[in-house]
Backbone as JSON Lines, residues from 0, in Angstrom:
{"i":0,"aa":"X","n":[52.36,-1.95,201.68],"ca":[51.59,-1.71,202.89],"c":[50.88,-3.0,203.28]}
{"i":1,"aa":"X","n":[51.14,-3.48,204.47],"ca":[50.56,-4.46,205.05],"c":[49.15,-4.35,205.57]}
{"i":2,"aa":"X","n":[48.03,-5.17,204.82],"ca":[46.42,-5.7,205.23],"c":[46.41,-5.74,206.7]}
{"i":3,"aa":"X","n":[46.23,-4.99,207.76],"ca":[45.51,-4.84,208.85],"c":[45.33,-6.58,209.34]}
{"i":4,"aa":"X","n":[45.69,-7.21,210.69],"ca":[44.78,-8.69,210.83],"c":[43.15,-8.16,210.88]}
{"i":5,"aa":"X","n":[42.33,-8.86,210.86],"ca":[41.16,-8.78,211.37],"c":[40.85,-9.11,213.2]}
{"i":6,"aa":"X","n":[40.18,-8.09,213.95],"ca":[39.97,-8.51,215.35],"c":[39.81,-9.99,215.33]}
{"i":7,"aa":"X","n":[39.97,-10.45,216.42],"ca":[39.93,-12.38,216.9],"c":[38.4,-12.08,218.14]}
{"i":8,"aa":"X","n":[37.86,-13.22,217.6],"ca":[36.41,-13.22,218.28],"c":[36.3,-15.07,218.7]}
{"i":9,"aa":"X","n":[36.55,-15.23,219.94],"ca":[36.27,-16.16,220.47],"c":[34.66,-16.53,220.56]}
{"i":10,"aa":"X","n":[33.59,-17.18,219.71],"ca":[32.64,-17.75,219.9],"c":[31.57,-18.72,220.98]}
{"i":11,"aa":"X","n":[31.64,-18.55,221.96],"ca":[30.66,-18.94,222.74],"c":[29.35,-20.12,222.96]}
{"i":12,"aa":"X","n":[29.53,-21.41,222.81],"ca":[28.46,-22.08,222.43],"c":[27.35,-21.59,222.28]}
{"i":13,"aa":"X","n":[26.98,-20.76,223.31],"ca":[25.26,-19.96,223.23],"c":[24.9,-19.55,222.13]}
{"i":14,"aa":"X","n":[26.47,-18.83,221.7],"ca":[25.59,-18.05,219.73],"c":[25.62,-19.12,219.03]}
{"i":15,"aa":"X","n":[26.72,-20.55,218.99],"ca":[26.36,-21.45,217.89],"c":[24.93,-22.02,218.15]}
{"i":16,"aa":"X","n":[24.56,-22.15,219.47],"ca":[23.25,-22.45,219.72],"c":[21.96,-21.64,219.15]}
{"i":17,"aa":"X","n":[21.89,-20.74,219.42],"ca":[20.76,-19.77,218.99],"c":[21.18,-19.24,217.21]}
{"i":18,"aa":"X","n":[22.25,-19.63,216.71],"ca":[22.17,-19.25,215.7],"c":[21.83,-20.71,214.83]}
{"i":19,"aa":"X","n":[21.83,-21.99,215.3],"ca":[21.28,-23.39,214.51],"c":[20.05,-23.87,215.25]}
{"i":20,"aa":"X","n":[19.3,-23.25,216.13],"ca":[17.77,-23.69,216.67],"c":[16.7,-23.66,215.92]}
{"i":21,"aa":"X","n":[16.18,-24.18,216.15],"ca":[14.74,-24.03,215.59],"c":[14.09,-23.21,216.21]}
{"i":22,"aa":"X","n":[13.67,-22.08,215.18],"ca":[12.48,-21.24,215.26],"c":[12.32,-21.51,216.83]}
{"i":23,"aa":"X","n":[11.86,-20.06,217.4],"ca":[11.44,-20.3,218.92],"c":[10.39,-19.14,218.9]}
{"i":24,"aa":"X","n":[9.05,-19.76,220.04],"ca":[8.23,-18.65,220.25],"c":[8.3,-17.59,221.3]}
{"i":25,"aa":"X","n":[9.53,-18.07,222.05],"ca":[9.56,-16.77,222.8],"c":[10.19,-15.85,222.47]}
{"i":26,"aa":"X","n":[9.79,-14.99,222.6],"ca":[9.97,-13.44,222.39],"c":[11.63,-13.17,222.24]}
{"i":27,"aa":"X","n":[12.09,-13.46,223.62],"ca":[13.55,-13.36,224.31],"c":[14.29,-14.34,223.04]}
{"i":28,"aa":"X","n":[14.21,-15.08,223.0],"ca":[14.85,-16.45,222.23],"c":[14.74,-16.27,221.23]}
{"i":29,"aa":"X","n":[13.8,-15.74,220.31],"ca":[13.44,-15.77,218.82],"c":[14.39,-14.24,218.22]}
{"i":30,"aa":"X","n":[14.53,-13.44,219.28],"ca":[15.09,-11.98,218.87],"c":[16.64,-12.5,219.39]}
{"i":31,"aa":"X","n":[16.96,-13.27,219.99],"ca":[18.6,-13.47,220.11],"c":[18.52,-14.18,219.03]}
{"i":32,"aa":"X","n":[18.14,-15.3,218.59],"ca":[18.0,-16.0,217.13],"c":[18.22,-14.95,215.97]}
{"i":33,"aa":"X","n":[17.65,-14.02,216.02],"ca":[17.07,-13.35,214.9],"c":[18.49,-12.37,214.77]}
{"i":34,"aa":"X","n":[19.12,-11.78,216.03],"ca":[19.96,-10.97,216.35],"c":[21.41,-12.25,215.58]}
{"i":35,"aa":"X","n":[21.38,-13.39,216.17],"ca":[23.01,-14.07,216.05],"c":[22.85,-14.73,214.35]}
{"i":36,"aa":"X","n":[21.32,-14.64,214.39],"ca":[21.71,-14.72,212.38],"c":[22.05,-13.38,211.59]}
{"i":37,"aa":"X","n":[21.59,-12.66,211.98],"ca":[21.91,-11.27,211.19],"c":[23.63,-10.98,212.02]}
{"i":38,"aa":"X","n":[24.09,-11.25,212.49],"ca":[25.74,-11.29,213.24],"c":[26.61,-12.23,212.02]}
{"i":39,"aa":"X","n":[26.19,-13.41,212.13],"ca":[26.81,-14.43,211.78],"c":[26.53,-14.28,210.01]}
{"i":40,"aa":"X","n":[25.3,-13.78,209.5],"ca":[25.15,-13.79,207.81],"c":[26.19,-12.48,207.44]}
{"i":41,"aa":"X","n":[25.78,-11.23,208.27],"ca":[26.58,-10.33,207.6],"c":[27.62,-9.43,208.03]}
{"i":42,"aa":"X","n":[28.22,-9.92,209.42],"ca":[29.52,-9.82,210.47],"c":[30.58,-9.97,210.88]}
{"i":43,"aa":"X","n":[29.97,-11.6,211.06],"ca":[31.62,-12.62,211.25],"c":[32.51,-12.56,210.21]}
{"i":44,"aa":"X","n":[32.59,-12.01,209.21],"ca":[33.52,-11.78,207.84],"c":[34.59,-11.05,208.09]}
{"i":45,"aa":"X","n":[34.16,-10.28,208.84],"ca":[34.63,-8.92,209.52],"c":[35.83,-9.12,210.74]}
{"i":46,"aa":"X","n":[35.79,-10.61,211.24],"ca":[36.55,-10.99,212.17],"c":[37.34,-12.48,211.98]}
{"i":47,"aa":"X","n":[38.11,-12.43,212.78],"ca":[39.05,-14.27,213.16],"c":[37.76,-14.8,213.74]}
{"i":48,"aa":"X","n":[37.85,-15.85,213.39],"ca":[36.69,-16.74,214.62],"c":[37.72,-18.36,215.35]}
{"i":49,"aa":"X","n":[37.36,-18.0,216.44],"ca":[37.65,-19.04,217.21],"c":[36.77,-20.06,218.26]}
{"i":50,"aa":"X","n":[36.74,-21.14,218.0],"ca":[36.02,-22.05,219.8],"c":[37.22,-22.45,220.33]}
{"i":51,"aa":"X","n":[36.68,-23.33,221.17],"ca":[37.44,-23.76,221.64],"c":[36.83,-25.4,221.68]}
{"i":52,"aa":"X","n":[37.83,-26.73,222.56],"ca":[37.44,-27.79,222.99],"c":[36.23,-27.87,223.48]}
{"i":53,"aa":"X","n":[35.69,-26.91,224.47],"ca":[34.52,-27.2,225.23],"c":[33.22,-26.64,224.56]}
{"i":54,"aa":"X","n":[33.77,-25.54,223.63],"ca":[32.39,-25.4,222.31],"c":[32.38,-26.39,221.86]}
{"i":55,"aa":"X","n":[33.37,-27.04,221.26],"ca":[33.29,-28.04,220.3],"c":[32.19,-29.41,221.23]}
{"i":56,"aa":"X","n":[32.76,-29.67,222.6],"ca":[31.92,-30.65,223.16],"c":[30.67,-30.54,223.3]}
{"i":57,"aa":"X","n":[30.17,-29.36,223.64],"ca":[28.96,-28.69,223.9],"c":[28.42,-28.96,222.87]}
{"i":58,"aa":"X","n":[28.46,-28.72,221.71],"ca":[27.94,-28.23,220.49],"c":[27.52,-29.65,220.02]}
{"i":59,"aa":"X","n":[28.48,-30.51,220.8],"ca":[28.02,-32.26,219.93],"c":[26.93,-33.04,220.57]}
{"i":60,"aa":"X","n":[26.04,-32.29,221.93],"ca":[25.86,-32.92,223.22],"c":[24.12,-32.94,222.2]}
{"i":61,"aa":"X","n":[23.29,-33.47,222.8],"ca":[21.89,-33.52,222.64],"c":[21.22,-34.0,221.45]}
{"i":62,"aa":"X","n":[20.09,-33.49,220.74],"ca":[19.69,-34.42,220.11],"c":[20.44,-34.69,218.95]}
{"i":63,"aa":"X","n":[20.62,-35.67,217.91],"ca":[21.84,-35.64,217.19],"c":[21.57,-34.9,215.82]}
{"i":64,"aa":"X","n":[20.32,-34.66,215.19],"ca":[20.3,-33.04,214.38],"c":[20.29,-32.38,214.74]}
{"i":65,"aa":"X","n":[20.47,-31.74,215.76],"ca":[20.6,-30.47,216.6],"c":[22.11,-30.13,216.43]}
{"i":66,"aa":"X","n":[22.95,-31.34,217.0],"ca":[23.84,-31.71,217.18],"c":[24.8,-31.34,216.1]}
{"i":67,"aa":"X","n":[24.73,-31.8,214.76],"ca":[24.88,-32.11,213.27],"c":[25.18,-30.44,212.99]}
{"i":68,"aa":"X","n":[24.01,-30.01,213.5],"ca":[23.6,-28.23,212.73],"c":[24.77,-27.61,213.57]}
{"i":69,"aa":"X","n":[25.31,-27.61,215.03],"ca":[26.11,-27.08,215.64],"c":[27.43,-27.63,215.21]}
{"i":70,"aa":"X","n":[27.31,-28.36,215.25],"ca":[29.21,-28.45,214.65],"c":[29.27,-28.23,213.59]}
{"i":71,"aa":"X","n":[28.22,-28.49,212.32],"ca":[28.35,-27.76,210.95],"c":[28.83,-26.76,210.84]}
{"i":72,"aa":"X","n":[28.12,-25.94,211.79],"ca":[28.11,-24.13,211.88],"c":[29.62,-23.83,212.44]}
{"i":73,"aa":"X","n":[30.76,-24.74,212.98],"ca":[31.83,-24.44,213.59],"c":[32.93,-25.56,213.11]}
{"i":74,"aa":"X","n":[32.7,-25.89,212.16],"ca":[33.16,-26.25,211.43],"c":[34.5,-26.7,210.6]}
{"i":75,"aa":"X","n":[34.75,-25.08,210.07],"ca":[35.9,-24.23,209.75],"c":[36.55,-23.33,210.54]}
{"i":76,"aa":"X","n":[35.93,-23.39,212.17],"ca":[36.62,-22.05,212.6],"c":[37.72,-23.02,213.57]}
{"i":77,"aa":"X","n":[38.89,-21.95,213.8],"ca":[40.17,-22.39,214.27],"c":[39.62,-23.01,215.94]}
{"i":78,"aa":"X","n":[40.83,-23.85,216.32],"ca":[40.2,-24.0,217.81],"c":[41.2,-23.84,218.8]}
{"i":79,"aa":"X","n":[41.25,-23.61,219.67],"ca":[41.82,-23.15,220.51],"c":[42.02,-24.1,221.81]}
{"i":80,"aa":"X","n":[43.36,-23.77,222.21],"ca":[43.34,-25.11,223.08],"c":[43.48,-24.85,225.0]}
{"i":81,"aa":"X","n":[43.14,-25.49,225.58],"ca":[43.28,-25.44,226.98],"c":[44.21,-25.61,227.79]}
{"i":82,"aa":"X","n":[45.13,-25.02,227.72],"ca":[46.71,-25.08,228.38],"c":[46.73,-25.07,229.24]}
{"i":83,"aa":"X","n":[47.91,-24.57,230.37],"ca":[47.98,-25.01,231.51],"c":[47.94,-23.27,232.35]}
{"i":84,"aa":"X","n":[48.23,-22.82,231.51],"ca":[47.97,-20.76,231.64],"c":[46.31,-21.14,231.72]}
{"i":85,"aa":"X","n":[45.69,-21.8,230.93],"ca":[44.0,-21.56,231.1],"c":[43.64,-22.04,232.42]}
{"i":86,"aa":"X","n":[44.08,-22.77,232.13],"ca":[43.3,-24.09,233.5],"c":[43.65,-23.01,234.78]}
{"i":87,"aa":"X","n":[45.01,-22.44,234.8],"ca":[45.47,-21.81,236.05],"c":[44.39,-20.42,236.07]}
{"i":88,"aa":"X","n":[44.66,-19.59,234.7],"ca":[43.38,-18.28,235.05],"c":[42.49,-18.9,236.32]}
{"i":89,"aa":"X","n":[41.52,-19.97,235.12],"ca":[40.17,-20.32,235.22],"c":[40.4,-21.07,236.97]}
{"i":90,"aa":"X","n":[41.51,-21.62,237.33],"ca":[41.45,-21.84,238.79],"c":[40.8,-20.24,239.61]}
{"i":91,"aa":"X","n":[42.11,-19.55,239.11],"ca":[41.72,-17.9,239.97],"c":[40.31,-17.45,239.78]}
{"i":92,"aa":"X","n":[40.3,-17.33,239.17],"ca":[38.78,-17.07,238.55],"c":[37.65,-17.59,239.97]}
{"i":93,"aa":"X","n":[37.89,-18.92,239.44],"ca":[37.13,-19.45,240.51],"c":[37.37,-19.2,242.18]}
{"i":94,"aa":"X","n":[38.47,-19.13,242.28],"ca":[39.0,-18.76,243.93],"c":[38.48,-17.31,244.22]}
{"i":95,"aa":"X","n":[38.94,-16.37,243.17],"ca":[38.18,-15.45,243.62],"c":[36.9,-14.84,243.53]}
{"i":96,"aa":"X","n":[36.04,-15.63,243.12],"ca":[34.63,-15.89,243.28],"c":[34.21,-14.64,241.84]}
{"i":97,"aa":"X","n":[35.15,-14.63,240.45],"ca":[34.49,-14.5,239.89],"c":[32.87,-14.75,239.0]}
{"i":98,"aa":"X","n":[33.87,-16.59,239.05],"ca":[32.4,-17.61,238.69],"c":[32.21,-18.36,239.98]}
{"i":99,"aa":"X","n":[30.79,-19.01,239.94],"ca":[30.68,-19.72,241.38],"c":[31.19,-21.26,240.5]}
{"i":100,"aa":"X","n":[31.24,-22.02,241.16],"ca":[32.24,-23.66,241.79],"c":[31.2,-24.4,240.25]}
{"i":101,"aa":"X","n":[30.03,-23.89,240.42],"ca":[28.79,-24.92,239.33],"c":[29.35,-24.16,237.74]}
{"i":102,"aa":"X","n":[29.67,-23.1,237.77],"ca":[30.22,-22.75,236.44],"c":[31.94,-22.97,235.83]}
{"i":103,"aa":"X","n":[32.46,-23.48,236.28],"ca":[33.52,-24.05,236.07],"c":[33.62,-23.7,234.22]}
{"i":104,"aa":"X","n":[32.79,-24.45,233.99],"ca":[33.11,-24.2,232.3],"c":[33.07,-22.6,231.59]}
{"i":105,"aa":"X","n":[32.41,-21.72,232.19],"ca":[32.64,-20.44,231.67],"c":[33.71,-19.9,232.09]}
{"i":106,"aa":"X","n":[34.26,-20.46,233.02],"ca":[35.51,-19.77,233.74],"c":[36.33,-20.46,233.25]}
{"i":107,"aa":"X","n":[36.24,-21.27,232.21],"ca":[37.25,-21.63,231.22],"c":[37.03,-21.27,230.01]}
{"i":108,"aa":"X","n":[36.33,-20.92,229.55],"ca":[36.1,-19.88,228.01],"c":[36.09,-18.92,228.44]}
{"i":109,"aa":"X","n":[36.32,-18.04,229.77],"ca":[36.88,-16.52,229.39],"c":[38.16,-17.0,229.61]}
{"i":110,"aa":"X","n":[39.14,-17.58,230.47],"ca":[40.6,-18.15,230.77],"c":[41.01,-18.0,229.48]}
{"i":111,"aa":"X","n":[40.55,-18.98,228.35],"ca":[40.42,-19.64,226.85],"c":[41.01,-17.94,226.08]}
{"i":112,"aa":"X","n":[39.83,-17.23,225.91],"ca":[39.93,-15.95,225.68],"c":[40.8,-15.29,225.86]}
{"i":113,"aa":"X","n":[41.2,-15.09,227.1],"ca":[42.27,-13.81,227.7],"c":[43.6,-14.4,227.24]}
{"i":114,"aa":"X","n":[44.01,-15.8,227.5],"ca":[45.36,-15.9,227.81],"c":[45.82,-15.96,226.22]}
{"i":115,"aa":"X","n":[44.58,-16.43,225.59],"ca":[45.28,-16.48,224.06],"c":[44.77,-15.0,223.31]}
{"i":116,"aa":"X","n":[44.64,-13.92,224.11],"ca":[44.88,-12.62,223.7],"c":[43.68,-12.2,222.39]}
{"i":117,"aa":"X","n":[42.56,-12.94,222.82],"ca":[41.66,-12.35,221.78],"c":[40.64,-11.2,222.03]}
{"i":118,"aa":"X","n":[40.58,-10.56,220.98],"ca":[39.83,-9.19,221.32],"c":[38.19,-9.09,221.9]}
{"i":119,"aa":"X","n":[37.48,-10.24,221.27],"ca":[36.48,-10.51,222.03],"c":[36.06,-11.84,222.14]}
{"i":120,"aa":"X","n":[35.23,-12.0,223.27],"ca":[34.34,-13.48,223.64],"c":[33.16,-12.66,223.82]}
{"i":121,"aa":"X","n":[32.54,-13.2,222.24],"ca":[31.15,-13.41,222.02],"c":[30.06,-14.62,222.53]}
{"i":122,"aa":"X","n":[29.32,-14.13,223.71],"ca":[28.43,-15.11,224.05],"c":[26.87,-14.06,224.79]}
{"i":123,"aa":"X","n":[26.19,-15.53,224.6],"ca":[24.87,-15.09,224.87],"c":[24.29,-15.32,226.48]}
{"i":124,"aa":"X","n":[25.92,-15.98,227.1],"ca":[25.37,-16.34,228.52],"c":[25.8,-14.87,229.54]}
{"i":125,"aa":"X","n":[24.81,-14.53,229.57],"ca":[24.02,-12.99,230.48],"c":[23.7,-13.44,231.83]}
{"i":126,"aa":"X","n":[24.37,-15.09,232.45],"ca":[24.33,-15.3,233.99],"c":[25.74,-15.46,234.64]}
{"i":127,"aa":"X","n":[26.33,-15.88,233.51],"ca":[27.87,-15.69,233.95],"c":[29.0,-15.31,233.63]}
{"i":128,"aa":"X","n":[28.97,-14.81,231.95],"ca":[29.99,-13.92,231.49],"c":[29.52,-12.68,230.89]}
{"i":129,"aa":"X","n":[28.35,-12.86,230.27],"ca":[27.96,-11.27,229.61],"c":[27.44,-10.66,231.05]}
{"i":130,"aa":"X","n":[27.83,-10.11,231.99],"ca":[27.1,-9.79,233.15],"c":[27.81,-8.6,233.61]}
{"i":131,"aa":"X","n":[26.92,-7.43,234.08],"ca":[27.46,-6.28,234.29],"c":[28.18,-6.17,235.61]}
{"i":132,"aa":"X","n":[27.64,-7.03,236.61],"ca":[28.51,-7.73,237.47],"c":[29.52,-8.31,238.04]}
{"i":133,"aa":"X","n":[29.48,-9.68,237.07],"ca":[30.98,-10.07,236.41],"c":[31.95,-9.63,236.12]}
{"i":134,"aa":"X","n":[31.76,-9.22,234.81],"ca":[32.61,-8.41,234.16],"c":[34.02,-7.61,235.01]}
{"i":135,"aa":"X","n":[33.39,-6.89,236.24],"ca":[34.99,-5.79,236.64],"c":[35.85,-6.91,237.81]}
{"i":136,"aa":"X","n":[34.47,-8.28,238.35],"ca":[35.41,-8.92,239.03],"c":[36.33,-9.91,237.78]}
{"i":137,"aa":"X","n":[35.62,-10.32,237.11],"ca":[36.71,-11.21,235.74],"c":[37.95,-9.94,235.25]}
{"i":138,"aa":"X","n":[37.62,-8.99,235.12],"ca":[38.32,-7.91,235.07],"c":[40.05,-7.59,235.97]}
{"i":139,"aa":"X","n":[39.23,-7.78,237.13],"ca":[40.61,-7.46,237.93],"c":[41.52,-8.72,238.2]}
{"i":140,"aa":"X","n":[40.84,-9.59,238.1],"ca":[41.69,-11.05,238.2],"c":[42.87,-11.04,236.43]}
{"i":141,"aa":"X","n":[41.82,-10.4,235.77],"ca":[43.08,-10.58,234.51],"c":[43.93,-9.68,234.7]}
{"i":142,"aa":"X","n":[44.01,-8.83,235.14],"ca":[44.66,-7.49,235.69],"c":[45.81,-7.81,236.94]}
{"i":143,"aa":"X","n":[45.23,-8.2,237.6],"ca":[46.51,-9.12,238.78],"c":[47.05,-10.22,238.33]}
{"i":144,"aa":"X","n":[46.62,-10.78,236.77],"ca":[47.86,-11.81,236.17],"c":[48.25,-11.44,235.26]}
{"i":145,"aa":"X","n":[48.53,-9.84,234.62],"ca":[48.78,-9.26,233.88],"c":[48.53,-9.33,232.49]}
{"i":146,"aa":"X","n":[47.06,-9.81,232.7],"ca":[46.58,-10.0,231.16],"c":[45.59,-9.1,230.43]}
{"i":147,"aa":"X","n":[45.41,-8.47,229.38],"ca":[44.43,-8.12,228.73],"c":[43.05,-8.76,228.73]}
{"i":148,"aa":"X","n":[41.73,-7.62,228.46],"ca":[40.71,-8.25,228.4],"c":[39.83,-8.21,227.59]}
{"i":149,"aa":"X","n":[39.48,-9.48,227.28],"ca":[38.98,-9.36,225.98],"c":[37.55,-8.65,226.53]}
{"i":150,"aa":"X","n":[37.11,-8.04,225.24],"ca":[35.85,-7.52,225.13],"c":[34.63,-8.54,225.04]}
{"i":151,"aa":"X","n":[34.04,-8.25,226.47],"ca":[33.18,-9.55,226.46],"c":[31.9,-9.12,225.84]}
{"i":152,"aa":"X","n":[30.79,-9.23,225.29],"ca":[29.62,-8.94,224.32],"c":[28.86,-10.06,223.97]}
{"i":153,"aa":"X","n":[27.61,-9.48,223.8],"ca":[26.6,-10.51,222.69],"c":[26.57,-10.03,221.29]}
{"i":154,"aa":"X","n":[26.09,-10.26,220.16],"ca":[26.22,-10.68,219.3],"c":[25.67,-9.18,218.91]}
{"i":155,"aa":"X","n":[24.46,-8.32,219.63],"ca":[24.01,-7.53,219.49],"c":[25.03,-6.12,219.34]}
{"i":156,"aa":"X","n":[25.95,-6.67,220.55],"ca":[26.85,-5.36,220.52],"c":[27.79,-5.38,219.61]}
{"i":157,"aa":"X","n":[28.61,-5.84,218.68],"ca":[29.56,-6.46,218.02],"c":[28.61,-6.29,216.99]}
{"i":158,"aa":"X","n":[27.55,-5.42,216.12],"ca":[27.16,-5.34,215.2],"c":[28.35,-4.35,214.23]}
């Protein structure tokens, strides 16, 4: 009898972010912190993990221990690459005003997601992909290019 794969969870810079920050006093920030360490200590086991190129860039950008702690944390996980199926989603995407013209890069980590058929994209950005909004227009665009959709979530839901 063949071991089940484990679901594939595309990672999101936001959780490598909030899961290598320093301590934060706001309320909002310290409970997504608190939420993507208790995900990531006793969760991600449970799944594939994937970034992609533009986590990986993201993750190297700012101060350089900050910096250090984010790519540490992503490390070992597989990466995923930006083909020419992505770039094209993430065009539609944009044409049809899933994401606006300034988000370009999220409309390439859900592209990232869908075309390479993963079950979810875990992120903490709640302005342009975790959005209840979003969501059925990113929805129907994968649907008119005949693709599956991944289960988009924060870290909270995916417990």
């Amino acid at each position: 009898m063949a071991i089940p794969e484990k679901p594939e969870v595309y990672v999101e810079t936001s959780v490598i972010s909030y899961l290598t920050a320093r301590p934060s006093n706001n309320l909002r920030a310290a409970t997504w912190q608190n939420i993507t360490t208790e995900w990531w200590q006793l969760q991600r086991h449970r799944f594939t993990l994937y970034v992609s190129e533009f986590v990986v860039a993201e993750a190297s950008l700012g101060h350089p221990e900050a910096a250090t702690k984010r790519i540490s944390a992503i490390h070992n996980i597989k990466q995923l690459s930006a083909n020419e199926a992505v770039r094209n989603l993430a065009d539609r995407l944009l044409i049809n005003m899933a994401f606006p013209k300034k988000a370009e890069v999220d409309a390439l980590r859900v592209a990232i997601a869908a075309v390479h058929q993963i079950d979810y994209l875990l992120t903490w950005n709640c302005t342009h992909i975790a959005n209840a909004v979003m969501r059925p227009r990113i929805e129907n665009i994968y649907q008119e290019q005949g693709l599956s959709s991944p289960v988009i979530c924060t870290p909270f839901e995916l417990m």
